[in-house]
KEMAR-824962 format. One record per residue (C-alpha): y, x, z. Coordinates in steps of 0.001 Angstrom, whole numbers, plus 500000, padded with zeros to 6 digits. Layout:
YXZ/...
% end
This chain:
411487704762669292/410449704648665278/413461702323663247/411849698860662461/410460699272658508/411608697216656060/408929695077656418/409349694137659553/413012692854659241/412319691350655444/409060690255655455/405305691001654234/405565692683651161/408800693775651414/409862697577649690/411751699661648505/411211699909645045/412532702962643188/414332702718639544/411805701849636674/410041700741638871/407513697422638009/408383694618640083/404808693334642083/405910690282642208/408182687463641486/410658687623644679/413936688389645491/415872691824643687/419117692753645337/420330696120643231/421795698954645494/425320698699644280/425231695460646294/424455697232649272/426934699811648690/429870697402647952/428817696748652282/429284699682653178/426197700930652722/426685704774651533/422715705637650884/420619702806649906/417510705325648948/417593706499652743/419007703700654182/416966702256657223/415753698473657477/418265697369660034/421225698902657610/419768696958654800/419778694045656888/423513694530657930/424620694903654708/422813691784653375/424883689934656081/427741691381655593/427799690561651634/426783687419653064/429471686503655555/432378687453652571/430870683952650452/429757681917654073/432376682201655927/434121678925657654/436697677962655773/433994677881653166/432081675992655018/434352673784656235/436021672718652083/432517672351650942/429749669953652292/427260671599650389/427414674727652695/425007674388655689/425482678307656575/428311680213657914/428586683201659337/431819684119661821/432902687383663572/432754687219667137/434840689587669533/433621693037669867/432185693821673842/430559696873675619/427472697375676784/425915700728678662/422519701421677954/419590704398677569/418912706556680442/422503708729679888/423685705039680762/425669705250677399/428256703218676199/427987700933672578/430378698388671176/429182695187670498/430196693758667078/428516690062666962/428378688220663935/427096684333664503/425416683205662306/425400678948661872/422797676939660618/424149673380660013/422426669568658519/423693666863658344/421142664990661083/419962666980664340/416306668520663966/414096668809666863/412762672862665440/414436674860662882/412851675011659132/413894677036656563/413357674353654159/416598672448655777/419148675245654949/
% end
């Protein structure tokens, strides 16, 4: 199967953009030494789901719980669960599981999630 692109994880009108590059847009600009300060050794090559990854795991070092739980103003933190195993493909081939939950909290429960609230 292709990798998801980068639009399809970020959003329509989501790219890579090269340097000197123009922005588009007004949006969002996260440079690649970000990414690389991850984990992330390639950000020209990188795929979607990597730049996703390292997003949340830049993320989870400034939401974490304790965070979270000092601070009112946070409504997002993001734990580490415990790894697990899973076999999959048609070899029937074994991958570790390494879950990262990601919490969504206000102050007064909503009947549907809106981004709007976080």
């Amino acid at each position: 199967m292709t990798q998801p692109t980068i639009e399809n994880i970020l959003g329509a009108g989501a790219k890579r953009l090269v340097a000197d590059n123009s922005v588009p847009s007004s949006g969002l600009f996260i440079p690649d030494s970000a990414l690389i300060v991850a984990g992330l050794s390639d950000p020209a090559t990188a795929t979607a789901q990597q730049y996703l990854a390292a997003i949340i795991i830049n993320a989870q070092k400034f939401l974490n719980l304790e965070a979270f739980d000092t601070d009112t103003n946070r409504s997002i933190y993001i734990e580490t669960e415990l790894p697990t195993f899973i076999n999959r493909g048609e070899n029937n081939d074994r991958y570790q599981l390494n879950s990262l939950s990601i919490n969504l909290a206000k102050l007064s429960p909503a009947t549907s999630l809106k981004a709007n609230d976080y």
